[in-house]
C-alpha positions in Angstrom: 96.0 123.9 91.6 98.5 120.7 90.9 95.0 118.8 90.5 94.0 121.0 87.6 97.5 121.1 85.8 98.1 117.1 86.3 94.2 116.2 85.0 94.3 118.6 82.2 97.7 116.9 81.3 96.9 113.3 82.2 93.3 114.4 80.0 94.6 115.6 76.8 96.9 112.9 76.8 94.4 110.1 77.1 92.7 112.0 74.4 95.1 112.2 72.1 96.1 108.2 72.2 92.6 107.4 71.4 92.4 110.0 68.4 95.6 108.1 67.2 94.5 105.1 67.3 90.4 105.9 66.0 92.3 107.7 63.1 94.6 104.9 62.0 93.2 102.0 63.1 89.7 103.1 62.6 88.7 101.3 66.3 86.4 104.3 67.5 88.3 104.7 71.3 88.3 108.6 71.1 84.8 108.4 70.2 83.9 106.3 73.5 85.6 108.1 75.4 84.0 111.6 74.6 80.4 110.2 74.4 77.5 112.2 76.2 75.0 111.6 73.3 72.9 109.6 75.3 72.7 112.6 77.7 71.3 115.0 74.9 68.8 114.9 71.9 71.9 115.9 69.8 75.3 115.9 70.1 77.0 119.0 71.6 79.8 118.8 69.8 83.6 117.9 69.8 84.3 121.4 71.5 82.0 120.7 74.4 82.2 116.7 74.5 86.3 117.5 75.0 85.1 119.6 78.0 83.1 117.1 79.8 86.3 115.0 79.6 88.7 116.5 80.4 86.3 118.2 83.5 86.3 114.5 84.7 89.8 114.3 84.2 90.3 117.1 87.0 87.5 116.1 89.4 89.3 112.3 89.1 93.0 114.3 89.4 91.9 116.5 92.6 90.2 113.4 94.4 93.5 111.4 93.8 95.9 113.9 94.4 94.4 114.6 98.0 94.6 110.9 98.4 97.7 110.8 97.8 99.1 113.9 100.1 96.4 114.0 103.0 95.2 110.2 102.6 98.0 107.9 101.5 96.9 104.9 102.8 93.7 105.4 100.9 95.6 106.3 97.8 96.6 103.1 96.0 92.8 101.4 96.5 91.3 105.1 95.3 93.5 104.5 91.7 92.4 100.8 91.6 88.6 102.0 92.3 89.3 104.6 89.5 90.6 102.0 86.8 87.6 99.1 88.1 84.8 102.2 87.4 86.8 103.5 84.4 86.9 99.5 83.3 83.1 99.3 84.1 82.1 102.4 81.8 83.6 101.1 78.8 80.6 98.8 78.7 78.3 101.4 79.9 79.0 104.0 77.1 79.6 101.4 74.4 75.8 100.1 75.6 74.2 103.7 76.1 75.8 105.3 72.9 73.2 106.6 70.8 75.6 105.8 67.4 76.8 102.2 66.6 80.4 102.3 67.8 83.4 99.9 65.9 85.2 99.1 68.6 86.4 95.7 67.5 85.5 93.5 70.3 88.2 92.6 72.4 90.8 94.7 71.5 89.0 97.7 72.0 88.1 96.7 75.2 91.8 96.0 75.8 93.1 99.4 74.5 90.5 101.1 76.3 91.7 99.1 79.5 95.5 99.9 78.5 95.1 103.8 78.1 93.6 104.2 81.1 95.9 102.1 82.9 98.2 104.7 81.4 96.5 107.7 82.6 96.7 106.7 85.9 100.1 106.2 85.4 101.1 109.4 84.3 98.9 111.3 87.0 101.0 109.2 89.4 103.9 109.8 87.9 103.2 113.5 88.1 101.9 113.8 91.7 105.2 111.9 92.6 107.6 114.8 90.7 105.1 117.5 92.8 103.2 118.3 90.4 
């Protein structure tokens, strides 16, 4: 259950970085982050491309949070695996997306590194408080 609460959390919060920064800085992080385009012949829509992430979200949370109470040793290199994969997909999606993305280079790649850095961090955080 903790899994579920703590990715949904961890999720939504990721999520709602990116739209902050896509909507004032016009660097299209929210946009990357929810892309499955290159799955379907259309877009499913924001409803259903917010589901596919934050399903990962939970799948990521659950994995970690056993890690972290049945596995602990295995813990710390199961986050860094996380952000390395995580890291690796920016370039995946940016190359697979279907729509030409503005993601200005560098410090896209940086904020994208950065917010997920902090994801991990606040799933972290929350296992430690027992959530």
């Amino acid at each position: 259950m903790s899994g579920l609460i703590t990715g949904f959390i961890s999720g939504v919060l990721l999520l709602l970085v990116s739209a902050y920064v896509e909507s004032s800085a016009g660097i299209e992080i929210m946009t990357l982050l929810l892309n499955v385009d290159f799955i379907f012949d259309r877009s499913p829509g924001l409803f259903l491309e917010i589901v596919f992430h934050l399903m990962i979200s939970v799948i990521l949370a659950i994995i970690l949070k056993w890690l972290y109470v049945d596995k602990p040793h295995l813990y710390m290199p199961g986050l860094v695996t996380v952000w390395v994969v995580v890291t690796l997909l920016y370039f995946v999606l940016s190359s697979l997306s279907v729509q030409n993305l503005e993601l200005n280079g560098y410090i896209g790649f940086a904020l994208w590194m950065i917010f997920h850095i902090g994801y991990l961090q606040a799933l972290h955080l929350m296992f430690r408080l027992g959530f």
